[in-house]
NULOLO-484263 format. One record per residue: x, y, z of N, C-alpha, C in turn. Coordinates in steps of 0.05 Angstrom, whole numbers, padded with zeros to 5 digits, always signed. Atoms other than C-alpha are relative to their C-alpha. Layout:
N
XYZXYZXYZ;...
***
This chain:
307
-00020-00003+00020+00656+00680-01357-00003-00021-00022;+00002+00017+00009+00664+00646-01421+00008-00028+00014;-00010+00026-00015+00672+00563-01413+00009-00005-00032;-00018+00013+00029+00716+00533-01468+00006-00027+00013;-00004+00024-00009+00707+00463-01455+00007-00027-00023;-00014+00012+00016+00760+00423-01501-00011-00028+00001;+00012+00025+00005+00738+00359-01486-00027-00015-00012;+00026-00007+00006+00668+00369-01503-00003+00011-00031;-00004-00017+00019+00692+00420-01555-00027+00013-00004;+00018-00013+00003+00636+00468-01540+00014+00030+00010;-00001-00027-00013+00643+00546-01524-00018+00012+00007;+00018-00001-00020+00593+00572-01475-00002+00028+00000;+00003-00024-00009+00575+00640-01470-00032+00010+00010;+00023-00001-00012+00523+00665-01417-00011+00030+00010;+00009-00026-00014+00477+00728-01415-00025-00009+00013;+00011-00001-00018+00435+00746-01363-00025+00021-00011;+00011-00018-00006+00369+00783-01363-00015-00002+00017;+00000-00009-00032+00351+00823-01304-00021+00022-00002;+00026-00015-00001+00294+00867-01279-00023-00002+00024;+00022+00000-00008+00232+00882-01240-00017-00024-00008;+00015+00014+00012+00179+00834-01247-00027+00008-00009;+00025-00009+00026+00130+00835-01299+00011+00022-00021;-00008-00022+00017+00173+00881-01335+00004-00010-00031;+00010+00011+00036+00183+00833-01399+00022-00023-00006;-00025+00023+00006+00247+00781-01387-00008-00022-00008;+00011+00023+00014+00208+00727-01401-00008-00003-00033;+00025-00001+00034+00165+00752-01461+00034+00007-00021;-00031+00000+00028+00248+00772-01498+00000-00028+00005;-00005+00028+00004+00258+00699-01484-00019-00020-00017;+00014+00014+00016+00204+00670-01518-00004+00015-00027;+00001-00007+00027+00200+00721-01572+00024-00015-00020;-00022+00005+00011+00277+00705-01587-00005-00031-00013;+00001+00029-00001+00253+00619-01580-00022+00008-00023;+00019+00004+00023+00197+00630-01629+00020+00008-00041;-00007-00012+00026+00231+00677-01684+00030-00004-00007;-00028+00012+00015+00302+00651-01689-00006-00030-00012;+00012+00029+00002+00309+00586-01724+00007-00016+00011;+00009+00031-00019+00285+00517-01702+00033-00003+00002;-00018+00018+00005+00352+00490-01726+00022+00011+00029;-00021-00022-00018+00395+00552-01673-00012-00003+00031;+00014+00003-00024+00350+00542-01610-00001-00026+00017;+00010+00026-00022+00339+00490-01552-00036+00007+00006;+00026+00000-00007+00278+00481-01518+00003+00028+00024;-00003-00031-00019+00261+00540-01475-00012-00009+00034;+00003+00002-00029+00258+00523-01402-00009+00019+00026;+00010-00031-00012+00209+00567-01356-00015-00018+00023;+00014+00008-00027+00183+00553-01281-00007+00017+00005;+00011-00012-00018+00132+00592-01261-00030-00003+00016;+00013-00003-00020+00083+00615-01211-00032-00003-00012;+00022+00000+00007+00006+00606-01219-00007+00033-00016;-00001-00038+00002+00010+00690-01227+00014+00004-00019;-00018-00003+00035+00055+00671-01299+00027+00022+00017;-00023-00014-00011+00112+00701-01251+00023-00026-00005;-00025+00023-00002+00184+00662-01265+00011-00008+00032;-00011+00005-00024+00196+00629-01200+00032-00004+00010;-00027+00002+00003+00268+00607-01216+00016+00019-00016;-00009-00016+00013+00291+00627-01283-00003-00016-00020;+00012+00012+00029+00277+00619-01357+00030-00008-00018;-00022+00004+00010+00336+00587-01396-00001-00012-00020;-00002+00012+00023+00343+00581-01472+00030+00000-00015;-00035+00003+00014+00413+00557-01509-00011+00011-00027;-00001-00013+00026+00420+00593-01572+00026-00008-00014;-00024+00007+00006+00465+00551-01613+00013+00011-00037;-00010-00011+00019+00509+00582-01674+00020-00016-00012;-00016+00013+00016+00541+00526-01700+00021-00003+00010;-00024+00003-00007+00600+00502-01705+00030+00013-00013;-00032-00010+00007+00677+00532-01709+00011-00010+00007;-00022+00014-00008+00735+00509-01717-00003-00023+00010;+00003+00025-00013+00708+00440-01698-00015+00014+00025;+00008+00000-00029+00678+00472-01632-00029+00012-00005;+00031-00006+00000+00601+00476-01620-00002+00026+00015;+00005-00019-00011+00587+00546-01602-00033+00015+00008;+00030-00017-00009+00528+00581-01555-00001+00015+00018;+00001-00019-00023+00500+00625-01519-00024-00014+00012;+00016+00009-00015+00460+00607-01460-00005+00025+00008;+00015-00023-00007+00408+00653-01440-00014-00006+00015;+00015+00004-00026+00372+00663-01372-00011+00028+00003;+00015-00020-00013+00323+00706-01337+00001-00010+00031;+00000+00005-00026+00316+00715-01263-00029+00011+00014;+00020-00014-00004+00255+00724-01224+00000+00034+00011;-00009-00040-00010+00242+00802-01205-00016+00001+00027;+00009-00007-00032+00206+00787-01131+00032+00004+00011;-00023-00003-00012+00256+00810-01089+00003-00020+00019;-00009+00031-00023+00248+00748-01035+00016-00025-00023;-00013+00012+00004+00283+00713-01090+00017+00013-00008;-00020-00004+00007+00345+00744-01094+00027-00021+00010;-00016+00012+00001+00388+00684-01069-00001-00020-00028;+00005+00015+00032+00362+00650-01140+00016+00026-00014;-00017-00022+00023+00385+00720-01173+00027-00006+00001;-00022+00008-00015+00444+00714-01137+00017-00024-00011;-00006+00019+00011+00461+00650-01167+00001-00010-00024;+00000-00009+00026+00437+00662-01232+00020+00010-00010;-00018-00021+00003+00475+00714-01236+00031-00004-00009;-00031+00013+00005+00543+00677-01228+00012-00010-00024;-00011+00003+00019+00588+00672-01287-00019+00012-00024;+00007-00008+00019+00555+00714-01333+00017+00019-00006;-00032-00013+00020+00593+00743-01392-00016+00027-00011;+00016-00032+00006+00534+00808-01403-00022-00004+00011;+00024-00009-00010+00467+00837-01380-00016+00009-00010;+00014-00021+00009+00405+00858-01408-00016+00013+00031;+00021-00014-00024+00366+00909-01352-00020+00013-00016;+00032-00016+00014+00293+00907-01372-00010+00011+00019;+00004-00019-00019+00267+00975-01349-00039-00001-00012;+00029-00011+00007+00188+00976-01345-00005+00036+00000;+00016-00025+00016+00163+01042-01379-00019+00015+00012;+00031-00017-00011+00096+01054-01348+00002+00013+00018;+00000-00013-00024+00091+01107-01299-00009-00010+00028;+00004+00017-00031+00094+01086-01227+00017-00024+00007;-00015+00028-00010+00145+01029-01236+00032+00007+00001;-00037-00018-00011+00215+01080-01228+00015-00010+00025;-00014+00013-00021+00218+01055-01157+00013-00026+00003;-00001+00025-00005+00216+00982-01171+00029-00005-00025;-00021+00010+00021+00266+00991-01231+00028+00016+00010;-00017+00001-00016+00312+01030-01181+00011-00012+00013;-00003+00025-00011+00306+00976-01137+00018-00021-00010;-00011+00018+00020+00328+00929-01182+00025-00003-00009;-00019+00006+00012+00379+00955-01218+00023+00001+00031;-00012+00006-00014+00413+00964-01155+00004-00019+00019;+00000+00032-00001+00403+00894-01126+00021-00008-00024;-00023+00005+00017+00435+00882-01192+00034+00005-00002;-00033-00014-00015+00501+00921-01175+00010-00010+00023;-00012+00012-00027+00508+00894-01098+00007-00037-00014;-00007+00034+00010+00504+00822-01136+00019-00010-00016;-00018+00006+00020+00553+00832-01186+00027+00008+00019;-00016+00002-00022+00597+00860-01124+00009-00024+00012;-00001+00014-00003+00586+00797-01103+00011-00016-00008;-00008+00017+00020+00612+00756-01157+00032+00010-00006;-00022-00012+00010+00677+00806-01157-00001+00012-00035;-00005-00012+00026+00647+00841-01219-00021+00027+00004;+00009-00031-00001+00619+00920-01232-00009+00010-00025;+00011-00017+00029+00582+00954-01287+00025+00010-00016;-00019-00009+00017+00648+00976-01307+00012-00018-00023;-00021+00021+00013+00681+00905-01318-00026-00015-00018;+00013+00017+00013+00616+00877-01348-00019+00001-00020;+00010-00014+00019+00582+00890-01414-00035+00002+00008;+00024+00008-00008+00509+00912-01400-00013+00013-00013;+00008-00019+00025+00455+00942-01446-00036-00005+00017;+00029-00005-00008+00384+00970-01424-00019+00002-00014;+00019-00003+00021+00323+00962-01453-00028+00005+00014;+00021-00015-00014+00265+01004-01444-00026-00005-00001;+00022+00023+00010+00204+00957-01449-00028+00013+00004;+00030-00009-00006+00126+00970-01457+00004+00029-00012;+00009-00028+00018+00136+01038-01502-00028+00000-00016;+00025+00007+00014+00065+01015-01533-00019+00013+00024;+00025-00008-00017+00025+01036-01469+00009+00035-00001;+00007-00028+00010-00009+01103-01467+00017+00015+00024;-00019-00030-00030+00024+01140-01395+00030-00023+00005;-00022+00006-00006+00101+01121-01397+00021+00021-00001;-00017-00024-00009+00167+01156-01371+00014+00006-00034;-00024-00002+00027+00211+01186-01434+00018-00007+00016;-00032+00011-00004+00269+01167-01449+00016+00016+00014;-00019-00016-00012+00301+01223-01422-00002-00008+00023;+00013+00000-00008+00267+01211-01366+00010-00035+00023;-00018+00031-00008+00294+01135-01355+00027-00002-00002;-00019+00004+00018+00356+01153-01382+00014+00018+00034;-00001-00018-00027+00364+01206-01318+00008-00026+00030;+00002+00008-00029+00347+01158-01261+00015-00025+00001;-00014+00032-00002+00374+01088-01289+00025+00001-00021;-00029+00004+00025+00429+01108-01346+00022+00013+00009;-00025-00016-00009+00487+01147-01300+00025-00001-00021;-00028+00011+00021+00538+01101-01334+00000+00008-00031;+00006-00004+00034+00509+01126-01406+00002-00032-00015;-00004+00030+00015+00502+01045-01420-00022+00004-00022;+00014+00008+00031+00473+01035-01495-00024-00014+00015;+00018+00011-00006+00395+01028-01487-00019-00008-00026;+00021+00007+00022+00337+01000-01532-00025+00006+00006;+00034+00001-00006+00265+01019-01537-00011-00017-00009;+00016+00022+00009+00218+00959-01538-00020-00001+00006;+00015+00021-00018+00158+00922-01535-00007-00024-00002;-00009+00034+00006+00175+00859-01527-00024-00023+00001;+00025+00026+00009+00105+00822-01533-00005+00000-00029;-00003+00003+00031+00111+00842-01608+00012-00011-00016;-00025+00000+00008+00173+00832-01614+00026+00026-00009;-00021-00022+00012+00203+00899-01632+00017+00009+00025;-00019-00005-00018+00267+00923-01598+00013-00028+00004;-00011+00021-00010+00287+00848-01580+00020-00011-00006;-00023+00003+00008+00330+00829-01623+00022+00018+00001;-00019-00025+00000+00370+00895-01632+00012-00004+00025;-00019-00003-00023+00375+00892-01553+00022-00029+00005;-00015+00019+00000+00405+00818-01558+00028-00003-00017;-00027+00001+00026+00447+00837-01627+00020+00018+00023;-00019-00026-00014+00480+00901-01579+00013-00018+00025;-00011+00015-00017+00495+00856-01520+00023-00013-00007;-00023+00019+00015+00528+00804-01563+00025+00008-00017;-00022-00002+00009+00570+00844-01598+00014+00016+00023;-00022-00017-00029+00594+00881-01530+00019-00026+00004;-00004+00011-00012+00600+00816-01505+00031-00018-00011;-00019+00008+00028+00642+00788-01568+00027+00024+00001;-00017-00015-00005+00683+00850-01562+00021-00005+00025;-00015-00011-00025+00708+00848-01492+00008-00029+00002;-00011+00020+00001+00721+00769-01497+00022-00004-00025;-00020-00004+00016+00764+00789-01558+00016+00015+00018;-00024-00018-00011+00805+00840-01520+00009-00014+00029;-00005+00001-00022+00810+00802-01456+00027-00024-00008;-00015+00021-00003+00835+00738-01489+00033+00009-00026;-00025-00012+00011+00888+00788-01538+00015+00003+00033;-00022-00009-00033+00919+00809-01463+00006-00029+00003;-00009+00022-00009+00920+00739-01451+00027-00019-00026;-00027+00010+00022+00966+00724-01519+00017+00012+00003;-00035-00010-00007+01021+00775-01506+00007-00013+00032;-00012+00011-00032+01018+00750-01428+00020-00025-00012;+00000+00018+00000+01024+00687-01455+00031-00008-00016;-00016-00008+00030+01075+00709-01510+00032-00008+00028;-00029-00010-00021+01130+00737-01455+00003-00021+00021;-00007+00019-00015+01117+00680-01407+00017-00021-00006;-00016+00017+00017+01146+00634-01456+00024+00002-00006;-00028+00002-00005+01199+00666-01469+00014+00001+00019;-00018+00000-00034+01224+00678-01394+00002-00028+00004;-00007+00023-00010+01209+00609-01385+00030-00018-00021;-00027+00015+00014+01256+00588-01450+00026+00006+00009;-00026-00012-00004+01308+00641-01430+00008-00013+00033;-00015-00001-00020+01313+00619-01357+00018-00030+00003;-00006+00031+00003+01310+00545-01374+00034+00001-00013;-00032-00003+00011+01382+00557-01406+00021+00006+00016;-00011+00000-00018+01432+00548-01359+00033+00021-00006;-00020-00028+00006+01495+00614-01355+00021-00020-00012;-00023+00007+00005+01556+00594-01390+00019+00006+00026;-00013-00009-00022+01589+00637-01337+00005-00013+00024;+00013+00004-00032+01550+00613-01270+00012-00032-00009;-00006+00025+00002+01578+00541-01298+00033-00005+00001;-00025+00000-00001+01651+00563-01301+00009+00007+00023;-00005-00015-00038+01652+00604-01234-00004-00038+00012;+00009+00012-00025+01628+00545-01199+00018-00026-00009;-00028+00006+00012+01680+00495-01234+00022+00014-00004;-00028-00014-00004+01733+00539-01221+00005-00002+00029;-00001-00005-00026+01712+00550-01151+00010-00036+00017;-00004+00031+00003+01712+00472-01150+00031-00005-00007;-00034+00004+00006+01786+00462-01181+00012+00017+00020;-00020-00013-00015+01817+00508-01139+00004-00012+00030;+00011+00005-00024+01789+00487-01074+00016-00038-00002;-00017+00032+00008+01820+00413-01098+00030-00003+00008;-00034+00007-00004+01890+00430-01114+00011+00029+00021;-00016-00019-00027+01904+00485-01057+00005-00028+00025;+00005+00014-00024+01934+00443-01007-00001+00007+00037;+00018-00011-00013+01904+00446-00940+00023+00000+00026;-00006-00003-00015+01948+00468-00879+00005-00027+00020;-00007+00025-00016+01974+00414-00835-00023+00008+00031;+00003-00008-00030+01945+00413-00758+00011+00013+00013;-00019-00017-00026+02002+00422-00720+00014+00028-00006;+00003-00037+00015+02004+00492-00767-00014+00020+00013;+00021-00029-00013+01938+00523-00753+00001+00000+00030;-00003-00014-00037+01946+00504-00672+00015+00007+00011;-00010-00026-00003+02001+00543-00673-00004+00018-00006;+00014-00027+00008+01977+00597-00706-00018+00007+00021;+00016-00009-00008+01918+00585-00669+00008+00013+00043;-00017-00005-00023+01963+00589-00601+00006+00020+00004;+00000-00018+00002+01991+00646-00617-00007+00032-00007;+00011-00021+00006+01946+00691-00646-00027+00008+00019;+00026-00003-00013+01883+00670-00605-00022-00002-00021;+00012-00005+00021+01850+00668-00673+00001-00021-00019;-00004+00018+00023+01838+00616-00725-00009+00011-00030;+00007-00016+00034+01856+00638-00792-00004-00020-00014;+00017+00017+00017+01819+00610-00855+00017+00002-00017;-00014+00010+00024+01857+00571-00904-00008+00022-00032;+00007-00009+00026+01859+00599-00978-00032-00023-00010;+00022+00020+00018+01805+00538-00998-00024+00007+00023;+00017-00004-00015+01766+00556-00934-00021+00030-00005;+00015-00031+00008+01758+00632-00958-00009-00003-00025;+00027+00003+00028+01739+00603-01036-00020-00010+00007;+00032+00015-00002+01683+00556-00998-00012+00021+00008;+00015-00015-00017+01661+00611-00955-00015+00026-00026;+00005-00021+00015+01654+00664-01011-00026-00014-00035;+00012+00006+00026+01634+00622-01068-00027+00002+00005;+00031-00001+00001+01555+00625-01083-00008-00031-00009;+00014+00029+00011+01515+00555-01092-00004+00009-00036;+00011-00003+00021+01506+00548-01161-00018-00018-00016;+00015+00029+00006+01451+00503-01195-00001-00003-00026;-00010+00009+00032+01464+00478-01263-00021-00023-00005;+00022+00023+00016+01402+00442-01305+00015+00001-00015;-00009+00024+00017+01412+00384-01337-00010+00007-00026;+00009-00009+00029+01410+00384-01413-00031-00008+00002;+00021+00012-00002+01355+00335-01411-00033+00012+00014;+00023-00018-00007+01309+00382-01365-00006+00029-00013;+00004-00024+00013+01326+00443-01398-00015-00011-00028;+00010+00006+00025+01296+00401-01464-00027-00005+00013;+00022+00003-00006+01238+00382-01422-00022+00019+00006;+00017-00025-00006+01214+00449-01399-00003+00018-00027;+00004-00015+00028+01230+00479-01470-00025-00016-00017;+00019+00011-00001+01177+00426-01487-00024+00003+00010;+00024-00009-00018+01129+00445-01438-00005+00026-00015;+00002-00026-00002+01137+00515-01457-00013+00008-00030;+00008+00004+00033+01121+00495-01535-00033-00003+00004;+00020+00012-00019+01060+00455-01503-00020+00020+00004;+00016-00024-00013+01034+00518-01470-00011+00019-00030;+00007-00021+00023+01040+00563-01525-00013-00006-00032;+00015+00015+00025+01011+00516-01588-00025-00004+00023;+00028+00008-00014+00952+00511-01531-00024+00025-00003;+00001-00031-00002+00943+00585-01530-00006+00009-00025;+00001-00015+00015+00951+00600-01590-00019-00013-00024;+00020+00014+00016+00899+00543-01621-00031+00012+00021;+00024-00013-00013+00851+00576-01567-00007+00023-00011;+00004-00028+00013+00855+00649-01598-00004-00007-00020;+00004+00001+00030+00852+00624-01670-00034-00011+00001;+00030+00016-00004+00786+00583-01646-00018+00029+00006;+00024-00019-00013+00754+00637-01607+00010+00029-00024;+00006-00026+00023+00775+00702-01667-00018-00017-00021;+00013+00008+00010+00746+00651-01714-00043+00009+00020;+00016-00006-00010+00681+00640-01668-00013+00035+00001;+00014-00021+00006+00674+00713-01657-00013+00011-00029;+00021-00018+00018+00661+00738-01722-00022-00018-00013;+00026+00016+00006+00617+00674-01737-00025+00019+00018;+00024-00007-00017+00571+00699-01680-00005+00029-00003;+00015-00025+00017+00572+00771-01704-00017+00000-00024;+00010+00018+00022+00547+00742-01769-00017-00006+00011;+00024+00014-00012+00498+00708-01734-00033+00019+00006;+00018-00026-00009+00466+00770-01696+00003+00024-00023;+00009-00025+00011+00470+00819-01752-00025-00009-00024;
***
């Protein structure tokens, strides 16, 4: 998920790309590190195998400046595509805010990009997230070689969900961007709509908390009444009730005995706390509502960015 880290004043946003190996997650990562500019990029971070296989995962920050005072990026990762490293995918995987699924093209690699994408699905299970809840965009890599599946064809075995795909081939560079611009604005989208639910939440909590913090006019008079009464009723002698209680077998309850017994506790805040939580509750909501002005700002910077 996004990180909004105030103290820092950075905003964090992290996609993932996912795949078979050898299918092309690396080569979008370095096309993106070469052809965006110097000034927007980190260094591009890649471990791999003698066999140019990613052993870990490839991770370049893509930074867009600053809003609102807050340094904004996206961090971008790849994961290797052997399947004996899927507790690295696995891990990778965690807290990501979208997906690209690079699908190799060439005929004969359907099984391995089956494989895959479903590894990808049990992992996001994992994490408590589902192709439904998480923006994901496919890209159909290696269209340049001579025997590959159509699109229909890929679109059949790996697109059920109908997720937005791209045709690429990403050692050129074509398709790469487009599939990173489509991601990002999913991704931009659904962190706009998640953190609007979180301003009306935020909206109504505020006021429940102002309205409860206000103590009843009513519930303050009942319980000072119940109080005076219980004062000046005066209270039965002894040698009263144990005759009564002599003769009846029964001990009857005074008039002040039947107001204690009936009355309800009542709890009455202090001015002083009721000013303190109306404070808090100000607190909350100038916090909230300098976070949404930051992050609608941010978003359309970073649309801007990718178009």
């Amino acid at each position: 998920m996004v990180q909004i880290n105030f103290s820092l004043k950075e905003v964090n946003c992290k996609i993932v790309y996912y795949g078979p190996g050898l299918s092309g997650k690396t080569t979008n990562l370095e096309v993106v590190h070469k052809k965006a500019p110097q000034t927007s990029v980190g260094d591009l971070t890649s471990i791999a195998t003698e066999g140019d296989r990613t052993l870990f995962f490839d991770f370049l920050p893509l930074n867009l400046g600053q809003v609102a005072g807050m340094k904004t990026k996206f961090q971008i990762y790849t994961v290797p595509g052997q399947v004996y490293y899927n507790s690295t995918r696995k891990l990778v995987l965690q807290g990501a805010d979208g997906v690209v699924f690079v699908a190799d093209s060439k005929r004969g690699k359907m099984e391995e990009n089956i494989e895959s994408l479903k590894n990808l699905e049990e992992n996001l299970k994992e994490h408590g997230l589902s192709f439904e809840k998480l923006p994901v965009v496919l890209q159909y890599n290696k269209r340049d070689l001579p025997d590959v599946y159509s699109v229909e064809e890929l679109d059949q075995e790996l697109n059920p969900g109908s997720f937005p795909h791209v045709e690429a081939v990403a050692r050129s560079g074509e398709g790469v961007f487009p599939t990173l611009k489509k991601l990002a604005g999913m991704v931009l989208q659904s962190l706009n709509q998640q953190h609007s639910s979180v301003r009306g939440k935020s909206a109504s909590d505020t006021q429940e908390t102002t309205a409860d913090s206000s103590p009843s006019v009513s519930a303050t008079q009942d319980s000072a009444t119940a109080v005076a009464t219980k004062t000046l009723v005066a209270p039965k002698s002894r040698a009263t009730v144990a005759r009564q209680t002599r003769a009846t077998g029964v001990r009857r309850m005074t008039t002040a005995d039947s107001m204690s017994a009936n009355a309800r506790p009542r709890i009455v805040t202090s001015p002083r706390r009721q000013k303190n939580r109306r404070g808090k509750a100000m607190v909350i909501a100038m916090s909230v509502g300098f976070l949404l002005t930051a992050l609608a700002a941010w978003v359309a910077h970073a649309q801007g960015f990718f178009s």
